[in-house]
C-alpha positions as CSV (number, residue, x, y, z in Angstrom):
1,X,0.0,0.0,0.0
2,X,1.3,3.0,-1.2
3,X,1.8,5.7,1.2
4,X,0.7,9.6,1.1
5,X,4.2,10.6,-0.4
6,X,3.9,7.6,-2.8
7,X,0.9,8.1,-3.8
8,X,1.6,11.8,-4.6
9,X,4.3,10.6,-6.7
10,X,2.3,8.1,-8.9
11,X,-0.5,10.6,-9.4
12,X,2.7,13.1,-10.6
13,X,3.9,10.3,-13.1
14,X,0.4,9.7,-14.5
15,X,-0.3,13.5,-14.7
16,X,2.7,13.4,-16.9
17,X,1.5,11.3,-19.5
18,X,0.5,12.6,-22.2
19,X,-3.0,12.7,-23.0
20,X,-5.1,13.5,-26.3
21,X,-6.8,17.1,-26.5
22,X,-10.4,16.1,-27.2
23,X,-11.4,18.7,-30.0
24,X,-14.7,20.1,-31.5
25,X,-14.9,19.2,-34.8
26,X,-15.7,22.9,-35.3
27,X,-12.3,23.3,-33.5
28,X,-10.8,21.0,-35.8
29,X,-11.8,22.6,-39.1
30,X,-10.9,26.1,-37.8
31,X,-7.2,25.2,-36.5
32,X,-4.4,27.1,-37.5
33,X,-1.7,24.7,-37.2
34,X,-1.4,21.2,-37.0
35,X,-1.4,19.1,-33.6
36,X,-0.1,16.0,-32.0
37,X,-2.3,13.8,-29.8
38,X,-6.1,14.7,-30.7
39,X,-9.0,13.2,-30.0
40,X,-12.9,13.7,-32.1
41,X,-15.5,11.8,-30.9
42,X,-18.8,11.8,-33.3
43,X,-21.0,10.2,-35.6
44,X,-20.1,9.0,-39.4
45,X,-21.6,10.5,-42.1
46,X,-19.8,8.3,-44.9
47,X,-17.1,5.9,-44.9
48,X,-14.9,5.3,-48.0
49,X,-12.6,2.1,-47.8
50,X,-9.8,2.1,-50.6
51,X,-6.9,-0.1,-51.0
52,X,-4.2,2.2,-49.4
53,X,-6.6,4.6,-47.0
54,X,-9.8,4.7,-45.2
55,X,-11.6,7.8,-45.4
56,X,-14.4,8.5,-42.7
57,X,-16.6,11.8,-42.9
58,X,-17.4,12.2,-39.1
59,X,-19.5,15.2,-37.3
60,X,-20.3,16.1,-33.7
61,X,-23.3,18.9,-34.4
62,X,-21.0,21.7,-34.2
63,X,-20.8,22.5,-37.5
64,X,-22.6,21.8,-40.9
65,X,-19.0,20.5,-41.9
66,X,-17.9,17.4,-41.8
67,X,-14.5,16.4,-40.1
68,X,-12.5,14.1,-42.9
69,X,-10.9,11.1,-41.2
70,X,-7.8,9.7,-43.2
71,X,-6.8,6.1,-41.6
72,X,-5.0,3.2,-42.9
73,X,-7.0,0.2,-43.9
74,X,-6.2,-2.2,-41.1
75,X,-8.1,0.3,-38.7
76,X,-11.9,-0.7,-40.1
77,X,-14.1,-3.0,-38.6
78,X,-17.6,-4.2,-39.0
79,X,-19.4,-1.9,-37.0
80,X,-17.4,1.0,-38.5
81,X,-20.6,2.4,-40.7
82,X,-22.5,5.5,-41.5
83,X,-24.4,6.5,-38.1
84,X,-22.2,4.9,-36.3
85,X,-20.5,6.8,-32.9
86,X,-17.1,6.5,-32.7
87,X,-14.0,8.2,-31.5
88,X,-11.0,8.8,-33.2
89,X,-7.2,9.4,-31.6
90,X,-4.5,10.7,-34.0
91,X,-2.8,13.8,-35.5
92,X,-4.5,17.1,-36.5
93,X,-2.8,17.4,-40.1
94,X,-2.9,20.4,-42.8
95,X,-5.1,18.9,-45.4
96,X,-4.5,18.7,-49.3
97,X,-8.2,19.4,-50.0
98,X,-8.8,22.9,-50.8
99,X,-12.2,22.9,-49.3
100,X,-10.4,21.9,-46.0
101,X,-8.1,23.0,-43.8
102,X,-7.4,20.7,-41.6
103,X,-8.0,16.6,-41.5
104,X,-7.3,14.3,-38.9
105,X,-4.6,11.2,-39.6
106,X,-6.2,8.6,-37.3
107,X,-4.1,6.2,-34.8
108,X,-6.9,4.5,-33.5
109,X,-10.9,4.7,-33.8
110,X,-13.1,3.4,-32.0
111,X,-16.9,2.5,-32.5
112,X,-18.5,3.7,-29.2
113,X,-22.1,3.1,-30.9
114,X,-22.8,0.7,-33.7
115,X,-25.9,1.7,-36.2
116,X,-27.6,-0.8,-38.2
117,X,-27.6,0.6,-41.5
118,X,-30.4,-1.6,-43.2
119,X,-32.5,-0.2,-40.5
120,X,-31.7,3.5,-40.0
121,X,-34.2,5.2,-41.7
122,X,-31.3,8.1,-43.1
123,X,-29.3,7.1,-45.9
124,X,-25.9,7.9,-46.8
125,X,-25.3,10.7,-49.6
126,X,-29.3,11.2,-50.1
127,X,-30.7,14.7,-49.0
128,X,-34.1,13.6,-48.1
129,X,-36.6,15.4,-48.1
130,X,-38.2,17.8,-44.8
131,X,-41.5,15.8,-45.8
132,X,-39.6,12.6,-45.5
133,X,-38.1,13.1,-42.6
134,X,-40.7,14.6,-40.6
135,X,-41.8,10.9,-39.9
136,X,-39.2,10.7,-37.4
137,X,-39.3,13.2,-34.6
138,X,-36.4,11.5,-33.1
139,X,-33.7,10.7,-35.6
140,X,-34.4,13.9,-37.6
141,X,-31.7,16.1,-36.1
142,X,-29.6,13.6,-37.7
143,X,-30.2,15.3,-40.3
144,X,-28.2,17.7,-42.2
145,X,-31.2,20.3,-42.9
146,X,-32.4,20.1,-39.4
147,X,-29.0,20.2,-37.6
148,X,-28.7,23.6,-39.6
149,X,-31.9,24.9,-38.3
150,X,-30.6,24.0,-34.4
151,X,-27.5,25.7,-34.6
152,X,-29.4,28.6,-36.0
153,X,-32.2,28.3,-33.5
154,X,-29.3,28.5,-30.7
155,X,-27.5,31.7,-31.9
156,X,-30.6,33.5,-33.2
157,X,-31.5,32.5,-29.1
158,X,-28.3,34.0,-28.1
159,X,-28.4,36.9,-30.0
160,X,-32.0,38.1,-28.7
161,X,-31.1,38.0,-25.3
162,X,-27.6,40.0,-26.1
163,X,-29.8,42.4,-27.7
164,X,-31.9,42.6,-24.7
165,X,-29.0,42.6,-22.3
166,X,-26.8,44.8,-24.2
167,X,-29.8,47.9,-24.3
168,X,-30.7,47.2,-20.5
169,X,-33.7,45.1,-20.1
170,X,-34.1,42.7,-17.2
171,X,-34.9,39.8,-18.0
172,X,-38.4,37.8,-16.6
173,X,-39.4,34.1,-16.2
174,X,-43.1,34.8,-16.7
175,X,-45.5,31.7,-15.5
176,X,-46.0,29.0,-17.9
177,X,-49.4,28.0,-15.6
178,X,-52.0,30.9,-15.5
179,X,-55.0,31.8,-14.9
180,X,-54.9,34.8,-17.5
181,X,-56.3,34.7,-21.0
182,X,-54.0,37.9,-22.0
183,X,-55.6,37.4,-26.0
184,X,-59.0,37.2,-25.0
185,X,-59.4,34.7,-27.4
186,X,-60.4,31.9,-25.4
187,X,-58.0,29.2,-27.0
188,X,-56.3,28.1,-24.0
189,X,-55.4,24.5,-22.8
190,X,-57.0,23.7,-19.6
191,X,-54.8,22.3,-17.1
192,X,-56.2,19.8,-14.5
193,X,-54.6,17.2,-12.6
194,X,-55.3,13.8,-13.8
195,X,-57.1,12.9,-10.5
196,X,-59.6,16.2,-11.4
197,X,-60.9,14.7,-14.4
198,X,-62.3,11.9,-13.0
199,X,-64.2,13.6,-10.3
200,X,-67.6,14.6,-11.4
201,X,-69.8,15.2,-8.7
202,X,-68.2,18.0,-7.4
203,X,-65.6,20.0,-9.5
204,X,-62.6,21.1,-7.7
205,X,-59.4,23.2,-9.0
206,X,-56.0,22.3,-8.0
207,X,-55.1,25.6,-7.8
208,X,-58.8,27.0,-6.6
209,X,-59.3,28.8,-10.1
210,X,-58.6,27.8,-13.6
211,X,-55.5,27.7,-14.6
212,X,-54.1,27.4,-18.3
213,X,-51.2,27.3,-19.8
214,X,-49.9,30.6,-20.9
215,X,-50.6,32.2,-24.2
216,X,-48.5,35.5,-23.2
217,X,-46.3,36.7,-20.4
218,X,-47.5,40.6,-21.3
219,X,-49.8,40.9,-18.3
220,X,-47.0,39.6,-16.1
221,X,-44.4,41.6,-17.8
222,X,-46.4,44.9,-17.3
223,X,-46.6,44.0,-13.7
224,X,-42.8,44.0,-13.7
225,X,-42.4,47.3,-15.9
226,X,-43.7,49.6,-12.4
227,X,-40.6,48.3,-11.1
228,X,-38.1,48.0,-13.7
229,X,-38.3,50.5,-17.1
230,X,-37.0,47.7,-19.6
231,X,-38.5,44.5,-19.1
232,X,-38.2,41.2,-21.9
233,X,-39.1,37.6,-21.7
234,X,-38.5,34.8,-23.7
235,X,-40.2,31.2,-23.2
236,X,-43.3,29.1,-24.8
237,X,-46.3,30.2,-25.4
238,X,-49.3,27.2,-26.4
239,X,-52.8,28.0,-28.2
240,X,-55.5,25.6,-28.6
241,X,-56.6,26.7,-32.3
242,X,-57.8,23.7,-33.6
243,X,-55.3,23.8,-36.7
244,X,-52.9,21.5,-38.8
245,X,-51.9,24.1,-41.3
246,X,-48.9,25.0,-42.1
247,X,-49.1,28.3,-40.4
248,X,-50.0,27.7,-37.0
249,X,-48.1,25.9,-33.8
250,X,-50.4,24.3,-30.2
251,X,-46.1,25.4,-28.5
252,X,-44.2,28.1,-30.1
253,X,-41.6,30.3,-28.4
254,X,-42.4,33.7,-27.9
255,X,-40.4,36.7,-27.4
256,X,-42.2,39.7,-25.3
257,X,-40.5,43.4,-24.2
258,X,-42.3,46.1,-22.3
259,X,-40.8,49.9,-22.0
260,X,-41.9,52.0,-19.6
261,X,-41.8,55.7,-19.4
262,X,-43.1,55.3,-23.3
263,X,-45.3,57.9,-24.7
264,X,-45.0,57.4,-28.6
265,X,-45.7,54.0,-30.4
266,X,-42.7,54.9,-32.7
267,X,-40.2,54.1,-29.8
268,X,-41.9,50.5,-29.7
269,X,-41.5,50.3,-33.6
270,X,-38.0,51.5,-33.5
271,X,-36.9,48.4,-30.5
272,X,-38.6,45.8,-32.7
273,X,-36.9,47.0,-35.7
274,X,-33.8,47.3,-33.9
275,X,-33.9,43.6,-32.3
276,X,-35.1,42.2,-35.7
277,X,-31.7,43.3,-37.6
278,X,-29.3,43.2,-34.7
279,X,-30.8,39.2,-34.5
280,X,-30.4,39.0,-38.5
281,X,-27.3,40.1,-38.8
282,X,-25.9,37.8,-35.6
283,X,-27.0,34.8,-37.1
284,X,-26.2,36.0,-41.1
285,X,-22.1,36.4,-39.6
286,X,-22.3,33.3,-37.7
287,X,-24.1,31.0,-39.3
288,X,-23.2,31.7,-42.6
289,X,-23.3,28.1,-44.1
290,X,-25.9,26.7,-42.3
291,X,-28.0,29.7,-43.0
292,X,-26.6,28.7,-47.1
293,X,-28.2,25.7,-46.9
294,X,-31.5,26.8,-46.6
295,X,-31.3,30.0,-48.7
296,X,-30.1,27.4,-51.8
297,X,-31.7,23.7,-51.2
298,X,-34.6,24.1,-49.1
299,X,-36.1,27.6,-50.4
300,X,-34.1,28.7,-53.2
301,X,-37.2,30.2,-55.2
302,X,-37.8,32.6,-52.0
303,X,-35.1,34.8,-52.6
304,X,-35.0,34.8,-48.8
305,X,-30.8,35.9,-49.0
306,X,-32.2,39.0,-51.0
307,X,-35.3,39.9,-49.1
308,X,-32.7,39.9,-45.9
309,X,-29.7,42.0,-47.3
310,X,-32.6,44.5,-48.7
311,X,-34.6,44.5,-44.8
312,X,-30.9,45.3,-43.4
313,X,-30.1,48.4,-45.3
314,X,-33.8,49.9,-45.6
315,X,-35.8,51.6,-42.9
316,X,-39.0,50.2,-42.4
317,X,-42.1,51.5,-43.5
318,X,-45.2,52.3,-41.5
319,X,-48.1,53.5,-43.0
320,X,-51.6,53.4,-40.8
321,X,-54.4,50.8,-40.9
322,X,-56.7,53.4,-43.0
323,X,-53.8,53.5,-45.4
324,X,-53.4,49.7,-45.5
325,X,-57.7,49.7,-45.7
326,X,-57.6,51.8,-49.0
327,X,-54.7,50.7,-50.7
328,X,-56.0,47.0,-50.6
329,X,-59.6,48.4,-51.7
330,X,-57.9,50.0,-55.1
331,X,-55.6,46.8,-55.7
332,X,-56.6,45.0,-59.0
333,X,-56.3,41.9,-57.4
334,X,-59.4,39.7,-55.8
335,X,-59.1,38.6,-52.2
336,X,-61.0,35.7,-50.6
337,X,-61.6,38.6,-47.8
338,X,-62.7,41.7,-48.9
339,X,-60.9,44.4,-47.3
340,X,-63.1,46.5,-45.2
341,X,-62.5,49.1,-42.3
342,X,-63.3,47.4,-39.1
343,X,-62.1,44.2,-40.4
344,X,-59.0,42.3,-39.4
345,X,-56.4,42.1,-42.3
346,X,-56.1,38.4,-43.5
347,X,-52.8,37.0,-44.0
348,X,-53.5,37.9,-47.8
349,X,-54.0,41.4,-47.3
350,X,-50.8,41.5,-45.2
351,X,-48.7,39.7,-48.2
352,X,-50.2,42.2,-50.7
353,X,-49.5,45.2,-48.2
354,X,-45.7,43.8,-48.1
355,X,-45.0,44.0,-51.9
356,X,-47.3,46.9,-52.6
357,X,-44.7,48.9,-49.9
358,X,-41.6,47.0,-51.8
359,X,-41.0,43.7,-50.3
360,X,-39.4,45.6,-46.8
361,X,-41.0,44.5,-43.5
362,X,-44.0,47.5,-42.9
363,X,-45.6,48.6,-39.9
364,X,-49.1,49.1,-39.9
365,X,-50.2,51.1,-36.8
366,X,-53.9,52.5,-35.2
367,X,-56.0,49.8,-35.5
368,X,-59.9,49.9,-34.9
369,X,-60.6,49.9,-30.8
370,X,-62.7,47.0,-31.4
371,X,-60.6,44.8,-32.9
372,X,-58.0,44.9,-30.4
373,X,-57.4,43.7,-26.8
374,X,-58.6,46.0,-23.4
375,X,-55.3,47.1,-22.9
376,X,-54.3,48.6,-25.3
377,X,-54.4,52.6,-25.7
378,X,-57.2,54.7,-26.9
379,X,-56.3,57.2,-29.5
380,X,-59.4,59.3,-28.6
381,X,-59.7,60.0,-33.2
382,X,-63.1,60.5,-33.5
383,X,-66.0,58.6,-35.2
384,X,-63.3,56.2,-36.7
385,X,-62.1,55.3,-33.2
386,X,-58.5,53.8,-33.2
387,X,-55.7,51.9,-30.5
388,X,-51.7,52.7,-30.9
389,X,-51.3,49.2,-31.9
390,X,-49.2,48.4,-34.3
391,X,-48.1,45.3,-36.1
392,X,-45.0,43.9,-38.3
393,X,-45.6,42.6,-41.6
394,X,-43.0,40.9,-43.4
395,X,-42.3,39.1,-46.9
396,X,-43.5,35.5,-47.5
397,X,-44.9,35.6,-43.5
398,X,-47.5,38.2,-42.9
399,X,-47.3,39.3,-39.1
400,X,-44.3,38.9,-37.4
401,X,-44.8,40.6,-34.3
402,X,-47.4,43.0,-32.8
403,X,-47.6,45.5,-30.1
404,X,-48.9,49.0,-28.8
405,X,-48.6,51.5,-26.2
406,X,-50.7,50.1,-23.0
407,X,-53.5,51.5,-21.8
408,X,-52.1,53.7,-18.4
409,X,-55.1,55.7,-17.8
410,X,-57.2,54.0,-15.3
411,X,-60.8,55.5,-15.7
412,X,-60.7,54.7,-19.7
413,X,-59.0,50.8,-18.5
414,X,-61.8,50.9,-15.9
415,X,-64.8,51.5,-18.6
416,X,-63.7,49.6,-21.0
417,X,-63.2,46.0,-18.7
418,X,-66.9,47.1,-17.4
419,X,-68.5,46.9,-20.4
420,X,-66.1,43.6,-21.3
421,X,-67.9,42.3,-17.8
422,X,-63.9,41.9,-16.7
423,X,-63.5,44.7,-14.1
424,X,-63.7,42.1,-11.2
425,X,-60.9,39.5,-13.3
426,X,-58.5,42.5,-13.9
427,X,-58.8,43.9,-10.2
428,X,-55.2,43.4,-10.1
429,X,-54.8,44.7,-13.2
430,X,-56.5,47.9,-12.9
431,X,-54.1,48.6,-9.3
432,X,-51.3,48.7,-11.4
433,X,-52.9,52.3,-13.1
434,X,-53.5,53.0,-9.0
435,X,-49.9,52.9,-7.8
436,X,-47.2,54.5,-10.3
437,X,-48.5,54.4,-13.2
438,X,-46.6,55.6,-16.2
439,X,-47.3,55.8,-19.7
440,X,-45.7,52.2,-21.2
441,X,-45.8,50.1,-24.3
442,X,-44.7,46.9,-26.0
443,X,-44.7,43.9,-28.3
444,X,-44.6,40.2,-28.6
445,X,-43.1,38.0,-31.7
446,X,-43.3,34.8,-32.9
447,X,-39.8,32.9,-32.9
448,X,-40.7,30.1,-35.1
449,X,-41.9,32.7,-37.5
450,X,-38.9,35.0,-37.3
451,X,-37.2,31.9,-38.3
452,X,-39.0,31.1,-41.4
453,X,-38.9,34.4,-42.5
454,X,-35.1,34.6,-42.2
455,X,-34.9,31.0,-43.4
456,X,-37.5,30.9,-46.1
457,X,-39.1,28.0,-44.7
458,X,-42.9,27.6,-46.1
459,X,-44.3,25.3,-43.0
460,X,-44.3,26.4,-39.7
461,X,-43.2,22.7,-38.3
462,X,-40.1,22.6,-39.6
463,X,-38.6,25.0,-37.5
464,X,-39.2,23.6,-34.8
465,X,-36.7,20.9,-33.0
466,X,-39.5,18.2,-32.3
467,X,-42.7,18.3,-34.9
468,X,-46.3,17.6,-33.0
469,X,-48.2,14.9,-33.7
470,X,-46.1,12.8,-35.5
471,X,-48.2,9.6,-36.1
472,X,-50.7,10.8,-34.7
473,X,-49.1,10.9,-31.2
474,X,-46.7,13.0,-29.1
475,X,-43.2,12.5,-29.0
């Protein structure tokens, strides 16, 4: 038995040894000069044996490049296959390929996970389809296309929050579980607790109300803008519209800001135009191939790379809904919906709006009272009686994001909940124009939408990392 100072010792001599630097293959690619000793650990996405060399293709998710893998012959094995896991020891070498940099001269490789290839439902060399391989919720991140939209998903995540963090907001974990139907809309999921819907006699809440889960964190976010003058969260948001198109999500991730001390709707324009190019151009610089991949293969006839560098030099437009009213009344084309004032614009209106203005994301603002939620503020403009709301319209999406100035005035909040028969709901509400109340605004977009407008991507579900009801069941 070794003693202390022994023991000391032997850990020293093992320290000593060298040991492989596990690398990235991100790291890998991007090297500047060649290493002894590394170590990649991944999954192979093709395997070429020749006489004189064994070529592996191997990648970890951290880039849309593949690592090449150059080995001697004697080094393959059976379970050496595409999809396979596997790690590889060796040198980092300069590579002769001019599409690569760097390639790594493999000493030994090991298959950590075998993968029948017969029965893995992803082929080798075939770019299937989004269709095709939305029938696999699980394996599709496999997936070139879809490991793409992940890394882009992460940094366009990233580069919100720096946005946020970098102008001042705090930022809010707003409830998931509420009690609040912020949209008025009344397409909420219901939660109970699976002993509650058996009980019918008498119906109890687990919570003493109703509770749902959340379809906004506004309301909560406003009661954090009396304390704090820049407030953002970002988290999901679920709606029970009872829809499978290719426009509309039950879980989608929502990213809401309130500013207090706000007097003019074009300071909320201004911040959403602000976030939605800062975002851009973070994940254009970034994620430049990934980003590639969907401009050319999945949406090349979008012109989605143009639309972009246009939205980034261009202001954006803003024009009111009275404009938006008559210039779909004169358009020579027919709509399903005819364009009326008091009407909602339909998702074709807001396309037609889009290139009318020149294919640049527009702002339509002061929309009819009735049309849009209590809290938002009364422009007090006559017969034609409007709210500062306001919402983004962009090419190939329609709505983006939408907002307005709140409501801080608490006898106009006050009548208008009475006659909604929601005075006694809001109570908590309405204190918040009792105690400090300052003039305020905000907004709320869609992520997954963002992303398919900077992406180009026509269906809503594949944006997202898991589709819904695949096979007719959750994941």
């Amino acid at each position: 038995m070794l003693g202390a100072r022994g023991g000391w010792q032997a850990l020293r001599r093992c320290s000593s040894l060298p040991r492989a630097v596990r690398l990235r293959v991100r790291e890998a690619l991007g090297a500047r000069e060649p290493a002894d000793e590394v170590k990649v650990q991944g999954w192979v996405r093709s395997v070429r044996a020749q006489k004189e060399v064994l070529f592996l293709h191997i990648n970890d998710g951290s880039s849309l490049e593949n690592l090449q893998v150059v080995a001697d012959p004697s080094l393959e094995n059976r379970d050496l296959t595409f999809g396979s896991a596997v790690e590889v020891e060796g040198k980092l070498v300069k590579s002769p390929h001019r599409m690569q940099n760097m390639e790594l001269k493999a000493e030994t490789i090991r298959v950590v996970g075998p993968c029948d290839t017969w029965l893995f439902p992803l082929k080798m060399k075939e770019r299937h389809p989004l269709e095709y391989v939305r029938q696999f919720p699980h394996l599709r991140c496999r997936n070139n296309t879809l490991g793409s939209l992940l890394r882009i998903r992460s940094e366009a995540t990233a580069a919100i929050h720096s946005f946020f963090q970098d102008n001042g907001y705090v930022h809010i974990h707003t409830p998931i579980i509420t009690s609040n139907d912020c949209e008025g809309a009344g397409e909420l999921f219901q939660i109970e607790a699976s002993n509650e819907a058996k009980e019918s006699a008498e119906k109890t809440y687990f919570f003493n109300v109703p509770a749902f889960l959340t379809v906004s964190g506004q309301l909560h976010l406003e009661v954090m803008a009396g304390a704090f003058t820049h407030v953002f969260t970002f988290g999901p948001t679920f709606r029970a519209e009872n829809s499978q198109s290719r426009r509309h999500l039950a879980e989608f991730y929502m990213v809401e800001a309130e500013l207090s001390f706000t007097e003019n709707l074009q300071d909320v324009t201004q911040v959403i135009e602000d976030l939605v190019k800062t975002a851009t151009s973070t994940v254009l610089s970034r994620c430049p191939r990934d980003v590639e991949l969907f401009h050319k293969y999945v949406a090349p006839a979008q012109k989605t790379k143009d639309r972009l560098e246009q939205m980034l030099k261009n202001k954006f437009v803003t024009i009111s809904y009275n404009e938006a009213v008559e210039i779909l009344k004169q358009a020579s084309q027919t709509f399903t919906f005819k364009p009326e004032w008091g009407c909602d614009l339909q998702t074709e209106h807001e396309k037609y709006l889009v290139k009318h203005c020149g294919e640049v994301p527009l702002f339509v603002i002061n929309y009819p009272y009735d049309l849009k939620p209590f809290y938002m503020r009364d422009n007090e403009d006559g017969p034609q009686r409007t709210v500062a709301a306001v919402d983004l319209l962009v090419p190939g999406i329609g709505e983006l994001c939408g907002g307005s100035l709140r409501e801080e005035r608490l006898p106009f909040l006050e009548s208008r909940l009475q006659r909604l028969g929601l005075a006694d709901t809001y109570q908590w509400y309405l204190d918040l124009r009792k105690f400090g109340s300052v003039p305020h605004g905000g907004f709320g977009m869609g992520f997954e939408r963002y992303l398919q407008y900077i992406l180009g991507v026509d269906n809503i579900k594949d944006v997202i990392p898991f589709p819904r009801f695949s096979h007719s069941c959750l994941l």
